[in-house]
KOLSE-743037 format. One record per residue: chain; x, y, z of N, C-alpha, C in turn; residue number from 0. Coordinates in pm, whole numbers, m for minus. Each point is the difference from the previous one (the first is absolute). Layout:
// KOLSE-743037
  mol     n.x     n.y     n.z    ca.x    ca.y    ca.z     c.x     c.y     c.z  seq
    A       X       Y       Z       X       Y       Z       X       Y       Z  NUM
...
This chain:
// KOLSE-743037
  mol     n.x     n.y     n.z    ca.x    ca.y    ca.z     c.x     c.y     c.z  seq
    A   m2796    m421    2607     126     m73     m18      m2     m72    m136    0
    A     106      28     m75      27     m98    m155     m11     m97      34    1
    A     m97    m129     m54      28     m99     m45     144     m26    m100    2
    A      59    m131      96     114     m50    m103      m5    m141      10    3
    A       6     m53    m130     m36    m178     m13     130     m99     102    4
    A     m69    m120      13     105     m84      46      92      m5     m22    5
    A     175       2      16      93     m33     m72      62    m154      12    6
    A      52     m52     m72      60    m157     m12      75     m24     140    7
    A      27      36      35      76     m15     115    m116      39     148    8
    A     m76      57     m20    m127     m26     101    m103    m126     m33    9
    A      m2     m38    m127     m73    m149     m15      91     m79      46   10
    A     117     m10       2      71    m113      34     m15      23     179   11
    A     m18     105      49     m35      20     165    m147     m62      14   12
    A     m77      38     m64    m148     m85      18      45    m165      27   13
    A      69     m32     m91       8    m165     m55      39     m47     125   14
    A     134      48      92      68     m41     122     m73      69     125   15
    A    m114      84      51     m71     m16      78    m116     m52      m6   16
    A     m73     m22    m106    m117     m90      28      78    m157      56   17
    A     134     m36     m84      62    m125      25      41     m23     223   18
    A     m28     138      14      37      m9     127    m145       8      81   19
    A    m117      22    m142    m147     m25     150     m66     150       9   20
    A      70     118     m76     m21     116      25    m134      18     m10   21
    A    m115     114      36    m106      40     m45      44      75     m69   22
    A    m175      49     m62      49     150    m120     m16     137      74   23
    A     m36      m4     114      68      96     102     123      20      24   24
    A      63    m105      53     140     m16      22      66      39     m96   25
    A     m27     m84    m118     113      50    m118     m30     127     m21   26
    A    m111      82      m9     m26     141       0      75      42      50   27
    A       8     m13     125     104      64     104     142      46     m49   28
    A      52    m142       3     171     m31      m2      29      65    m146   29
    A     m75      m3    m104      36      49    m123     m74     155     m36   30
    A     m91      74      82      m1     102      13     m98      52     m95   31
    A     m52     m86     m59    m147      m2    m109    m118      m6     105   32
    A    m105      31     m90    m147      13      31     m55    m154     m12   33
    A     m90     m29     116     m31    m133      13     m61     m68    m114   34
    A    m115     114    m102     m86     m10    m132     143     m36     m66   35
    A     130      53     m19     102     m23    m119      m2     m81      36   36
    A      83    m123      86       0    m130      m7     m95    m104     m38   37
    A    m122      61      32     m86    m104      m1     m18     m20    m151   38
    A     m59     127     m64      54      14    m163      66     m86     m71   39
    A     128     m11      87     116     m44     m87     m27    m158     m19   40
    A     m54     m54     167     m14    m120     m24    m111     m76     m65   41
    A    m100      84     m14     m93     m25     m43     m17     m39    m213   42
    A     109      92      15      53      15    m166      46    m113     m14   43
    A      79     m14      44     127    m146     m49      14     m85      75   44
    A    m121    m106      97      21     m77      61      m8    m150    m189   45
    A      45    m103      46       6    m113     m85     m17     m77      41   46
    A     m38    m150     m53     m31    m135      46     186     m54      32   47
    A     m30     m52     139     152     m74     m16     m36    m133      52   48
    A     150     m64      51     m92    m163      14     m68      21     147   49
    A      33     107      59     m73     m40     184     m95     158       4   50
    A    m117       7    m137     m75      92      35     104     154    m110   51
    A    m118     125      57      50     114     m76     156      48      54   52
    A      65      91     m83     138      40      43       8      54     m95   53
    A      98     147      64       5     118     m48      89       0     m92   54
    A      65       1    m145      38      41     m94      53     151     m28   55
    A     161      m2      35       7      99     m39      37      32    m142   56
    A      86    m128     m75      28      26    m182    m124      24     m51   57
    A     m96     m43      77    m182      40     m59     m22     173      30   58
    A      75      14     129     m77     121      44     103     112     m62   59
    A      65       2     m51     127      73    m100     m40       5    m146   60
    A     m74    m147     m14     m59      28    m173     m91      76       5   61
    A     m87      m5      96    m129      54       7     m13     130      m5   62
    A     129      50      99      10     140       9      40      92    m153   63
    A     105     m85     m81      34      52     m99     m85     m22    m100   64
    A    m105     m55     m41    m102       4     m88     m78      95      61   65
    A     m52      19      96     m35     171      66      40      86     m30   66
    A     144      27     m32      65     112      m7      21     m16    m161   67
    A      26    m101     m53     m29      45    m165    m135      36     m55   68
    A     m95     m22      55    m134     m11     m39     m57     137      70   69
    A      60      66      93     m31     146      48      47     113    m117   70
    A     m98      78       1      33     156    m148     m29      68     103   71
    A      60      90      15      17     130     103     m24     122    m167   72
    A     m99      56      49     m25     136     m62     126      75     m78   73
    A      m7      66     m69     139      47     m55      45     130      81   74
    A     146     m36      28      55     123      89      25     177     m26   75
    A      13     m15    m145      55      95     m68    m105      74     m65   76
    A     m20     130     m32    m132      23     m80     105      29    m126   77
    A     m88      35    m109      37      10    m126     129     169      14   78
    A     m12     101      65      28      87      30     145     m34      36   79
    A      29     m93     128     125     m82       4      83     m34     m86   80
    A     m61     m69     m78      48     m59    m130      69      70     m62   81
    A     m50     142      m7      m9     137    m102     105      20      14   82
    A       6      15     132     190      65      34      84    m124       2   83
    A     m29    m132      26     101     m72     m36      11      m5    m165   84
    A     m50      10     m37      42       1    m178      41     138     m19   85
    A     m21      67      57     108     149     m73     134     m40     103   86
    A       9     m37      66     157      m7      97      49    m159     m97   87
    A     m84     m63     m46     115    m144     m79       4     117    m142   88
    A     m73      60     m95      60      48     m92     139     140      33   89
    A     m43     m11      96     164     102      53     147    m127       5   90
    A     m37     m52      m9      72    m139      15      58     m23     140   91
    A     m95      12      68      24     m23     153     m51    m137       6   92
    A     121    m103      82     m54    m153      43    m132     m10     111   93
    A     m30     m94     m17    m104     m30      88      21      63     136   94
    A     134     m76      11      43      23     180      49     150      37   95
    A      40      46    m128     m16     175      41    m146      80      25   96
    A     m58     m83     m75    m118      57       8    m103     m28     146   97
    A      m6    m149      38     m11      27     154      89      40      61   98
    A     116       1      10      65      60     113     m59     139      24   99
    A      31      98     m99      m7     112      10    m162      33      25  100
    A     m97     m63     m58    m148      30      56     m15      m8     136  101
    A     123    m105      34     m41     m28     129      34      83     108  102
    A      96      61     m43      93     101      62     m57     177     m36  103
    A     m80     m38     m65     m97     151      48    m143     m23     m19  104
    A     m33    m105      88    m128     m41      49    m100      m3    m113  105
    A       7      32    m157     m51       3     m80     m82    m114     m39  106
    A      27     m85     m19     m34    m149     m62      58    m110     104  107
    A     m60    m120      33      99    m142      80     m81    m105     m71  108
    A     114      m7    m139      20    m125    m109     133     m56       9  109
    A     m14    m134      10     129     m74       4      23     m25    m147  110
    A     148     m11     m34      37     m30    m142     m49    m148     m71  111
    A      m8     m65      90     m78    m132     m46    m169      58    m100  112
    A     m28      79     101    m157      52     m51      25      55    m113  113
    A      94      92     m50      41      36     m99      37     m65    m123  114
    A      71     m88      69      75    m103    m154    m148     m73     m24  115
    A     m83       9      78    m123    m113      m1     m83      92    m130  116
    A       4     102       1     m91     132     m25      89      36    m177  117
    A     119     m19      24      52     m54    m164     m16     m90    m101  118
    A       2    m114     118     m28    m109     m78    m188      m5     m51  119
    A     m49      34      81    m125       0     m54     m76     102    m137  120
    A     136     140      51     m26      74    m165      63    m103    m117  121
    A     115     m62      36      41     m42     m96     m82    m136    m101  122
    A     m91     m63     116     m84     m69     m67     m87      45     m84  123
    A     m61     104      53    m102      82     m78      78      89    m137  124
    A      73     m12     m37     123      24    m115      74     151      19  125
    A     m21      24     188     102     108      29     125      52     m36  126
    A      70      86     m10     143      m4      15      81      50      82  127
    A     m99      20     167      60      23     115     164     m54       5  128
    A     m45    m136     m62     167     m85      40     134      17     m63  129
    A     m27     109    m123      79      22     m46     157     137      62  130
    A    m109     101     116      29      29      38     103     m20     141  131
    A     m14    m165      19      74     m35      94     188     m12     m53  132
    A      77       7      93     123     m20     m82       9    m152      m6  133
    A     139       2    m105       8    m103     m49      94     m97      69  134
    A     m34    m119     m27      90     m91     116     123     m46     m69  135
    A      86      m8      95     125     m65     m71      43    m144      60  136
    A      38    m126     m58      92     m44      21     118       1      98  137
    A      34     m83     110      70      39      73     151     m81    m102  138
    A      59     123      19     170     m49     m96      50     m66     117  139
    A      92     m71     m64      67    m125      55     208     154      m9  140
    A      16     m46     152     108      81      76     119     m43     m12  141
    A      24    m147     m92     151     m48     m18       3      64    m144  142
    A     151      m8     m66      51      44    m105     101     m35     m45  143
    A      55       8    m123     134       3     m46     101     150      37  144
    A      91     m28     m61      94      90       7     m98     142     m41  145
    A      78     128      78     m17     123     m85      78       6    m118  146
    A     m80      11     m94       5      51    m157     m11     141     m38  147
    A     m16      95      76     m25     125       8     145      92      16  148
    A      32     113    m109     148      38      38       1      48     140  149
    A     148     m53      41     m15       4     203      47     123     m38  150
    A      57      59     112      23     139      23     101      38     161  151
    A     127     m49      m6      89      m4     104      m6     121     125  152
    A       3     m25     106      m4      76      62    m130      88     111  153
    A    m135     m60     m89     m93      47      32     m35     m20     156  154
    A     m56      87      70     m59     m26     131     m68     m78      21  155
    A     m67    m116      57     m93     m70       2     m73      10      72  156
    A    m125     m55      75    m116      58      84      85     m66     159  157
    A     124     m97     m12      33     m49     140      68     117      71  158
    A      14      84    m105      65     126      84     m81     113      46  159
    A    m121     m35     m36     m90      92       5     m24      13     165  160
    A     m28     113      21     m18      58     178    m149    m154      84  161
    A       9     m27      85     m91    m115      35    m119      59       3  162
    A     m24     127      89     m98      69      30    m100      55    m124  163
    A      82     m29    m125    m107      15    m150     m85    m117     m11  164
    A      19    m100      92     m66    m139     m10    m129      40     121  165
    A      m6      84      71    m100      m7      86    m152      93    m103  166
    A      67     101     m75     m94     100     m36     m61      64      87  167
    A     126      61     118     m66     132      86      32     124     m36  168
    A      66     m21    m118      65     155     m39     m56      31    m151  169
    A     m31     114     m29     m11      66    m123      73      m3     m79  170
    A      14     m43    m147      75      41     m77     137     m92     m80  171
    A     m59    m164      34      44     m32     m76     m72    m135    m127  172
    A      61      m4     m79     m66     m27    m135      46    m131     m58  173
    A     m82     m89     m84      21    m111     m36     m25      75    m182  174
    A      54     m70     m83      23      37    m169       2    m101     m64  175
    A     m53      18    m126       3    m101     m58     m99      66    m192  176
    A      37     m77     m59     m38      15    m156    m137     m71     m15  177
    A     m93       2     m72    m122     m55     m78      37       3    m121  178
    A     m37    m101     m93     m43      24    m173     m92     m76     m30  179
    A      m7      54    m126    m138     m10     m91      70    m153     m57  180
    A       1      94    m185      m7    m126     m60     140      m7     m16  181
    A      60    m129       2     153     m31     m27      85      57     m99  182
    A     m95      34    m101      78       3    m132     m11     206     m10  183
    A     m75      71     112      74     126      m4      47      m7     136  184
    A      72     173      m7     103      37     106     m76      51     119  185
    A    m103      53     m51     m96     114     107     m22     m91     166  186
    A      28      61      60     m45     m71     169      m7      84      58  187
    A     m77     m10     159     m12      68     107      90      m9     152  188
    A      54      76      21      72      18     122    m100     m30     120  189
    A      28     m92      91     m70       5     161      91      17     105  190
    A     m85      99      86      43      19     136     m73     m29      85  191
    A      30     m57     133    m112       9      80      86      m1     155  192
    A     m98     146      83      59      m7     131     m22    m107      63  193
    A     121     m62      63     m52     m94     105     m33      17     143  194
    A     m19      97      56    m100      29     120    m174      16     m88  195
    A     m26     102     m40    m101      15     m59    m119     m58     m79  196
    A     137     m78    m115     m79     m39    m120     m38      64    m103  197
    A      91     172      19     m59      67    m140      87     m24     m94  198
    A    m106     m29    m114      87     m40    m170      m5     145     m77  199
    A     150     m33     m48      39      84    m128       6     m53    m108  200
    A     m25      83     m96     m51     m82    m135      47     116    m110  201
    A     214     m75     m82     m43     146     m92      38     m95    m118  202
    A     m22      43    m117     m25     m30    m126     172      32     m68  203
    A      50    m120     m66     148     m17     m60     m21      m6    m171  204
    A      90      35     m43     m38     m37    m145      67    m123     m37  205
    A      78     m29      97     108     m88      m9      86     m54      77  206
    A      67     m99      17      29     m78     116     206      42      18  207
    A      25     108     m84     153      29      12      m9      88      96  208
    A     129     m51      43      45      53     165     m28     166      37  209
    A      18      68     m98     m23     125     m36    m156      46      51  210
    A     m64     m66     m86    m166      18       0     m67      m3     140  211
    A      51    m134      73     m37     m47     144      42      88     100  212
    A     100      39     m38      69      75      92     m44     149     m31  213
    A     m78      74     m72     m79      78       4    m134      31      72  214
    A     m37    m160     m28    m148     m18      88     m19      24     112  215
    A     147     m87      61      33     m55     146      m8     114      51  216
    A      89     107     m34      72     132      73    m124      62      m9  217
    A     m79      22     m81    m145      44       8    m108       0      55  218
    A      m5    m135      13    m117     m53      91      36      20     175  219
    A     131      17      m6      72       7     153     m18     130      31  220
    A      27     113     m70      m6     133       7    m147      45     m14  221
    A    m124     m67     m68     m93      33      54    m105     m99      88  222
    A     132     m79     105    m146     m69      54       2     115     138  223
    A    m141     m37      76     m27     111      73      58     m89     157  224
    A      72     m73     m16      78     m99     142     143      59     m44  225
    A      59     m34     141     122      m5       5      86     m90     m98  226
    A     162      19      m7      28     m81    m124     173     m50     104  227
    A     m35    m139      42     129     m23      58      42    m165     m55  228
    A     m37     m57     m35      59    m143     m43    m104     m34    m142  229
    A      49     m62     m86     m59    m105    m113      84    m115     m10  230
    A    m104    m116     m19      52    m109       2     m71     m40    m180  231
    A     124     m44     m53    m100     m21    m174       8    m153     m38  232
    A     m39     m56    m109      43    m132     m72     126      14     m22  233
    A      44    m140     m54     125      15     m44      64      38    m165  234
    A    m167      53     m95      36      m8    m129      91     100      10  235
    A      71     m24    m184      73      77       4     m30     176     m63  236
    A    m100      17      17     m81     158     m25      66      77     169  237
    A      59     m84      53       5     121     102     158     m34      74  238
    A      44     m42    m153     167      16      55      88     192      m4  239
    A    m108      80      m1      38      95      20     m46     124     142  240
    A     m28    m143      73     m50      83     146      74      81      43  241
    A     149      10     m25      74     122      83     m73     109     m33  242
    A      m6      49    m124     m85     108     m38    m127      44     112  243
    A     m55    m114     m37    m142      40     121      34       5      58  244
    A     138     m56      64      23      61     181       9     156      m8  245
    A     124      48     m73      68     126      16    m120      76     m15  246
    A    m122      m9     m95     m57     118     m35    m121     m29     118  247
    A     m31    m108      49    m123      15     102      52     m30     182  248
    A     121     m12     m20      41     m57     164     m39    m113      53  249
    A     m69     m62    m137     m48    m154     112     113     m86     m37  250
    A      m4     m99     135      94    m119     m50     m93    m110     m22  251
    A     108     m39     m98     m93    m105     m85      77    m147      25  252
    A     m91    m107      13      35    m146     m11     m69    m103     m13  253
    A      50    m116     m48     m54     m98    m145     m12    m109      77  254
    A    m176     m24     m72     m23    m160     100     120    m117     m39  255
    A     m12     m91      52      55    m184     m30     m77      20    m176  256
    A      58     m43     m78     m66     m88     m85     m73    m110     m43  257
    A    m123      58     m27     m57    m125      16    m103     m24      98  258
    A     m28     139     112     m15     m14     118    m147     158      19  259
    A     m82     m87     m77    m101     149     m26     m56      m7     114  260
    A     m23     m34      97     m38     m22     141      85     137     112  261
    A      94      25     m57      86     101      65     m32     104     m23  262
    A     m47      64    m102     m96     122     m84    m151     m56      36  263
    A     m38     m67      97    m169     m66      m5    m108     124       4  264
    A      35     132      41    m112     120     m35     m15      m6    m163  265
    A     143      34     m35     m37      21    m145     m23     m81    m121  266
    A      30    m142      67     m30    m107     m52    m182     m30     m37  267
    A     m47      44     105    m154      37      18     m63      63     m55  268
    A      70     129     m27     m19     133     m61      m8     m37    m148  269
    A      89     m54     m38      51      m5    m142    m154    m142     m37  270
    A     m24     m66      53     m76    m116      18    m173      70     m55  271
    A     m20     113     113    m111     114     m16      m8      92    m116  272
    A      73     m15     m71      14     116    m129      23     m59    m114  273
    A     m17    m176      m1     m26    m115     m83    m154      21     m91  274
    A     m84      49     162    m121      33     m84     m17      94     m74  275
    A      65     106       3      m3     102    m116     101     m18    m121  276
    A     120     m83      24     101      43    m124      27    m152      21  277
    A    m131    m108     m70      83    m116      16     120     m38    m125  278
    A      35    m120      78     117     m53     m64      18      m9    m195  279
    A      61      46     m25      41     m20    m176    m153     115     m81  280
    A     m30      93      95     m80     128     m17      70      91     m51  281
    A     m13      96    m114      90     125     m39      39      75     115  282
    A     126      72      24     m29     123      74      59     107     m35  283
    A      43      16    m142      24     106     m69     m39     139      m1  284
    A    m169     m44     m25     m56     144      m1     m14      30     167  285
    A       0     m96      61     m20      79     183      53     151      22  286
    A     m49      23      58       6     175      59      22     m14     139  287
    A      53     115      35      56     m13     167    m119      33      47  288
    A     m55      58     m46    m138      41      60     m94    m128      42  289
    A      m5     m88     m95     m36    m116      40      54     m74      68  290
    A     110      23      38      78     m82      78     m21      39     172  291
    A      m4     100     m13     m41      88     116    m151      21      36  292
    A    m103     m63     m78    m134       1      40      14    m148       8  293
    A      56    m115     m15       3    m148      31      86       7     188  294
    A     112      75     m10      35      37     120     m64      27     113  295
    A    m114     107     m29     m99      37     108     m73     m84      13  296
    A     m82     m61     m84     m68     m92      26      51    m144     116  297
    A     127     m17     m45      40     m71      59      27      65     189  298
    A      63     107     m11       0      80     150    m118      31      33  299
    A    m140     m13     m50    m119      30      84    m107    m122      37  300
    A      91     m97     m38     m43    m129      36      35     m41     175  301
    A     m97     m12      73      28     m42     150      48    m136      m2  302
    A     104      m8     101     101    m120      71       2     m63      50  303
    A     m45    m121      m2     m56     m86     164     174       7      95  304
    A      75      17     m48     152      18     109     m17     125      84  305
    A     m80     118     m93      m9     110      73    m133       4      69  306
    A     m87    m102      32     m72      35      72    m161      72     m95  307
    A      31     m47    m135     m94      13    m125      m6     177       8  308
    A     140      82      54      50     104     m79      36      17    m179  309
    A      10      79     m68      65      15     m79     150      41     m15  310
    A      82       5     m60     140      45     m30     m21     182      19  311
    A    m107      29     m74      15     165     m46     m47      26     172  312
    A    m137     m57     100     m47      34      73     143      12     143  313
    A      61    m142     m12     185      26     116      52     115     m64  314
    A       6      38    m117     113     118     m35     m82     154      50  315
    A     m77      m7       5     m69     152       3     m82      38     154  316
């Protein structure tokens, strides 16, 4: 049978049956410990009080936790462990993908704590495990001024959107949205991302006129390997020419709230994840679709803790 230590709430049971006369039989009994554990316990942390010894439990709580800081348990992991956790963080897989999914094919059982622990310690030693982690953002603040952005009359908005696109039991529909580099060129990247799934599309624009986007869009729709029945996009104005993408791909399309990136929250994520490759005020001129499409996979062969530390590519196939 495991030994398991006292807990705070069983010292405070010691304190109120000895107060009632108990033996260390008795209390054995009623609290379901071994007669040696009690005696242990009291033997540890009895104190001088004014009418003779008495049991201390803020004593018998310190005592225990200088035990437990002062205990080194052997190391869990062999170096071999390690091995594969550092080729799965340079894939740029998070910690918590990385146990989940060990855990989920019996391979490895490392918690992400052990991991970030296992970074930080390369990073002392002048690692650059940590570089591979993504990057954190700032949580933006959700009030605003007016839209400043040319409106665009008439547009569908996401309140009209079917309800059942809010559950993500169906295939095939899509959240959109733009990336850029550096401000001062035109070049950006188109995002899609299914919202049942989670698979990202990723195609390469030279330019942010309605024309250009609307090339991508119809593109990336016609070759994703899902069904193609709703997109929901931002409200810039690169995609005041969605009729187009309707007629030529059949999806219907409609536009979050402004202001309201929480309504797009897959691709909000998505776009968040591809920070680490094309960060902010970065060229993306020379980008190639090809690269755009090997940042893509990478991103779809990354496991999900929503799916159960599946991947995107592993639900589609």
């Amino acid at each position: 049978m495991t030994y398991r230590q006292l807990t705070q709430d069983e010292r405070y049971m010691i304190v109120q049956l000895r107060r009632q006369r108990c033996g260390l039989s008795e209390m054995a009994r009623l609290m379901g410990r071994a007669r040696s554990t009690i005696w242990r316990e009291l033997k540890r942390n009895m104190v001088p009080t004014r009418h003779g010894l008495g049991y201390c439990v803020s004593r018998a709580q310190e005592q225990r936790n200088g035990r437990l800081r002062r205990s080194r348990r052997g190391p869990q992991h062999s170096a071999e462990d390690y091995a594969l956790v550092r080729r799965l963080l340079m894939e740029q897989w998070s910690p918590e993908q990385i146990s989940g999914t060990l855990g989920r094919l019996n391979e490895l059982q490392i918690s992400h704590q052990t991991i970030y622990r296992y970074i930080r310690r390369d990073w002392r030693a002048g690692g650059v495990l940590w570089q591979e982690l993504r990057r954190r953002y700032k949580r933006r603040k959700r009030h605003y001024g007016l839209e400043k952005r040319g409106r665009l009359q008439g547009k569908p908005m996401i309140e009209a959107r079917p309800e059942h696109v809010e559950t993500r039991q169906e295939l095939g529909h899509y959240e959109g949205d733009t990336v850029h580099g550096a401000s001062w060129q035109k070049a950006c990247v188109v995002t899609l991302v299914e919202r049942a799934t989670g698979l990202v599309l990723v195609g390469k624009s030279r330019d942010k006129t309605v024309k250009s986007i609307n090339k991508v869009l119809i593109r990336l729709l016609e070759e994703s390997p899902l069904p193609v029945r709703t997109l929901t996009l931002d409200n810039g104005t690169e995609f005041h020419g969605y009729r187009a993408v309707e007629e030529a791909t059949g999806v219907q399309i409609y536009f979050a709230q402004p202001h309201h990136p929480w309504q797009r929250g897959s691709n909000e994520n998505a776009n968040g994840l591809l920070r680490q490759y094309w960060p902010k005020r970065a060229s993306m001129v020379k980008l190639s679709q090809r690269q755009c499409d090997q940042v893509a996979h990478k991103l779809n062969s990354r496991p999900r803790k929503r799916y159960g530390y599946l991947s995107p590519l592993q639900l589609i196939t």
